[in-house]
Phi, psi and omega in degrees: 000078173112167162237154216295117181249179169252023186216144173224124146265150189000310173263358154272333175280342155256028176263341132192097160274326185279017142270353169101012178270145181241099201246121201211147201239163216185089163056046129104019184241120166281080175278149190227096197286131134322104178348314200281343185265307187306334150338299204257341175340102155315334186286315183108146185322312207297327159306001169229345152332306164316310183238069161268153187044009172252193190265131170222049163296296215281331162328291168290318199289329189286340205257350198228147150300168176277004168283304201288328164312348189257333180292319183300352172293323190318332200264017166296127190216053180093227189232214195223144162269124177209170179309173180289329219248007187119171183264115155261128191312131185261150143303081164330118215302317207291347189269002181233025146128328198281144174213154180266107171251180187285101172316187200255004171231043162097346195256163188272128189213153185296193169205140175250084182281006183166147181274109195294107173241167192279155161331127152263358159294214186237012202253109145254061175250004175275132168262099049035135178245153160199173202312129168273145208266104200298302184336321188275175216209101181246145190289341175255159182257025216163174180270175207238144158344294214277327168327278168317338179301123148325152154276185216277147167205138186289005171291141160268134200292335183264324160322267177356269175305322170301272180324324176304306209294332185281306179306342188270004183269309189304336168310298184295345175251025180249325123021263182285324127013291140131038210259037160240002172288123179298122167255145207238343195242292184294313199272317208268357175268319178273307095080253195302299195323284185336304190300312191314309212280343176285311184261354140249008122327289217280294218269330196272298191314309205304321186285327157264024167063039187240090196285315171300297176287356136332271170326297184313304190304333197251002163222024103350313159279347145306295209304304176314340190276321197292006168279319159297314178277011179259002170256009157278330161284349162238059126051046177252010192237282190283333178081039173216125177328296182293305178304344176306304210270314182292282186321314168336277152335297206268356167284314177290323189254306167323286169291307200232029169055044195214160185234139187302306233289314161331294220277337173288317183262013153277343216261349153295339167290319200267358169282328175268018140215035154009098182062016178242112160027271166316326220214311195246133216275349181302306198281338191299064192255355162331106060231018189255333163205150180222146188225046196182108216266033181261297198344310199315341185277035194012058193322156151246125200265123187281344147287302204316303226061045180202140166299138207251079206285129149306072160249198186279356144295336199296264175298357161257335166254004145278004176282322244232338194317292201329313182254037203220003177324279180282026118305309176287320183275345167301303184286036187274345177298314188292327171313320220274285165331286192306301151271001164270344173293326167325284152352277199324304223273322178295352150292351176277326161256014174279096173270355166265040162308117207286196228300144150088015182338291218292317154253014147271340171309314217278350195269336190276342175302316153287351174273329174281308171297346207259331168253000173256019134313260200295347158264358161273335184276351182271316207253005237216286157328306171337346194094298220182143187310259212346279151325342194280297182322255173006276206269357182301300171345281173356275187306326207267331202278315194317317178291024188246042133284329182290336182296307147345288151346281197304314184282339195281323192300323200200080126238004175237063160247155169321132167248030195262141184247126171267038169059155220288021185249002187257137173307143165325287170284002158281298204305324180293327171298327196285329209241025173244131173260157181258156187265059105064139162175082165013159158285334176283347192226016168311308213278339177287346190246022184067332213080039164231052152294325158283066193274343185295315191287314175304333202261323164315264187277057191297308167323322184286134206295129214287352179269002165244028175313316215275309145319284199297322203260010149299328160308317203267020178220327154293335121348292203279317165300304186291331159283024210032050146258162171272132151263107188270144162184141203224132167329169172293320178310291176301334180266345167304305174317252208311314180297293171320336177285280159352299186240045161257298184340296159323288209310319163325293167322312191280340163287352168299293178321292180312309200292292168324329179258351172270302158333280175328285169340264218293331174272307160359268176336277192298346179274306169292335155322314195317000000 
């Protein structure tokens, strides 16, 4: 669409995205991401939608090998005119509500799926979405100039850009470092040792009719497989994509009845928009938690692609979070079920699947029937419903540390979006935590106790974290940034804190609208 020139300014670039082009600027270069790719994204669309019109180098440097990097050169379609401090940042249509969906005569046309509203913090450079009001009648096909503008923000465009030039250093040295090489043997052998011996613990118990430590064993061995497979889903263990991705399937779906392909595309949206309210589906638990009173505004979430209604059913189990916390994370493998079964079946009417879509749908579809074949003939075994019911409980509640985990690393961090000017490593440091955690007892945490250095360098094999985030904190000291990382003890504590806090606001929210109600009520008696 046009030819290539070689300097593009600003207001050309953004005249077209709003012709409908997906335009991402990448080490001083203007890729004009193809339709058929944004499709085909391994990754999932929404990862590279989050940065039209913005600079997304550190981004793409942290998500791709350097084979995949030479293709992406390819989509350069000349370069950016930008300031002494850097390329300054357009709003991606999707963060302010707009998508290209397929029109009723075939052509890609805008959508306005949802309404941009102000902050109800005090930052205003935060953007928020919630449900667009079908009622209003807008006069345009599409977002507008003023769509793109950033709002006002107290960051400097030059702090900024001084931490990205400091992270691509920290990068080369992490690098050189040699610390993306897998140890397959010191990291990944007792790894492999640990399952066996976990699943045949489980099989040995299961045969003597010892049912509970049977559950317990087998489902140690969930928690423990999902750490691998959550570094065969950022390509950290072989780096190749289709091997990665086969071992995955057979860990995740086959052995865990859950499907990678769901889990790669939710879990790169929330490492590239962290916490934030609107966008990322890791913080998004309405109606049972909320860890943010933006929540009250009944968002609209641009994964789900659904409002996220805030009422007085709502606002009675966030009254209630703080203490219904560690309950609510026992059941969390069947939430994990629901949604990746979820995933599955909408990629079964998806025909733009991305790159090897089409036999990884089809092998986690078999690996899903494959495990509730054989753990359904396990709970079958069992003796009596009763016994079954035991141990299915057993088992799925033995994995909810990990859940535990997953939430202390970001639910007590900034959920405030400071807008498309905040550097990659501002944002990951401001909204991530590290897990405190002896060396010897790592292995209860996967090694991802260390999420501030993972969400820095996600492609890095998690056994050398440990290493790496001695850099990543001399890094975050030469930049005045903080590295948070708190005990196990102290991050329940700060999380649990967070969401008394909500829940307090939200019984305020409840009082007040039962109060409305009721004089509502006495004025029509009246």
């Amino acid at each position: 669409m046009g030819a290539i020139k070689r300097e593009w300014p600003r207001e050309d670039v953004a005249a077209r995205i709003l012709a409908g082009e997906s335009l991402v600027v990448y080490n001083g270069l203007l890729l004009r991401i193809p339709q058929a790719w944004l499709n085909a994204h391994p990754g999932g669309s929404l990862a590279i939608l989050h940065f039209v019109g913005r600079d997304a180098t550190d981004e793409i440097d942290a998500y791709h090998s350097d084979e995949t990097m030479r293709i992406i050169k390819a989509y350069a379609i000349g370069t950016v005119e930008s300031s002494h401090h850097g390329w300054e940042p357009l709003v991606p249509p999707i963060m302010s509500g707009w998508v290209r969906k397929v029109s009723s005569d075939g052509s890609l046309a805008w959508h306005n799926e949802a309404t941009a509203i102000p902050s109800p913090s005090s930052l205003s450079s935060e953007i928020l979405l919630v449900e667009k009001d079908s009622t209003l009648l807008y006069h345009h096909h599409g977002p507008s100039l003023s769509d793109l503008i950033p709002p006002p923000t107290n960051l400097s465009l030059k702090v900024q850009s001084q931490h990205s030039m400091a992270y691509r250093e920290l990068h080369k040295r992490i690098i050189n470092a040699g610390l993306y090489k897998t140890r397959y043997i010191t990291g990944y052998g007792p790894e492999v040792a640990r399952y066996i011996l976990l699943a045949a613990s489980s099989a040995y118990a299961y045969t003597n009719n010892w049912l509970i430590t049977s559950a317990v064993c087998l489902g140690l061995l969930w928690h423990q497989l999902v750490f691998t497979v959550h570094d065969l889903g950022h390509m950290g263990v072989t780096h190749d994509w289709a091997v990665d991705r086969l071992i995955a399937i057979f860990l995740a779906d086959f052995i865990g009845g859950l499907s990678v392909g769901w889990w790669v595309d939710n879990h790169n949206v929330h490492h590239l928009v962290t916490n934030h309210p609107s966008h990322d589906p890791d913080i998004e638990h309405l109606p049972f938690l909320a860890i943010s009173t933006a929540f009250f505004s009944s968002l609209w979430s641009s994964y789900y692609k659904r409002t996220m209604v805030f009422n007085r059913f709502s606002a009675f189990f966030i009254s209630l979070q703080h203490n219904l916390f560690y309950i609510l994370l026992g059941f969390g493998r069947f939430n994990l079920y629901a949604n990746a079964y979820g995933f599955l079946i909408r990629k079964a009417f998806d025909t733009r699947r991305a790159r090897g879509g089409r036999w990884s749908w089809w092998l986690e579809i078999i690996g899903v029937v494959f495990f509730w074949c054989w753990f359904g003939a396990v709970l079958k075994g069992c003796g009596s419903w009763g016994n079954a019911l035991i141990y299915l409980m057993v088992s799925h509640v033995v994995t909810s540390p990990l859940h535990v985990q997953i939430v202390l690393s970001h639910f007590s961090m900034s959920t405030a979006d400071l807008g498309p000017t905040e550097s990659f490593p501002h944002r990951q440091l401001r909204t991530t935590t590290d897990v405190i955690c002896p060396p010897y007892l790592s292995f209860l945490h996967g090694g991802l106790h260390l999420q501030v250095t993972h969400h820095l360098f996600p492609r890095l094999p998690r056994h050398n974290l440990s290493e790496a985030s001695v850099l990543v904190k001399q890094f975050a000291k030469e930049q005045g940034l903080v590295y948070a990382e708190f005990g196990f003890i102290r991050g329940n504590g700060e999380v649990l804190s967070v969401l008394k806090g909500v829940a307090d606001q939200a019984r305020i929210v409840g009082m007040v609208a039962d109060n409305e109600i009721r004089e509502a009520m006495g004025r029509k008696d009246s």
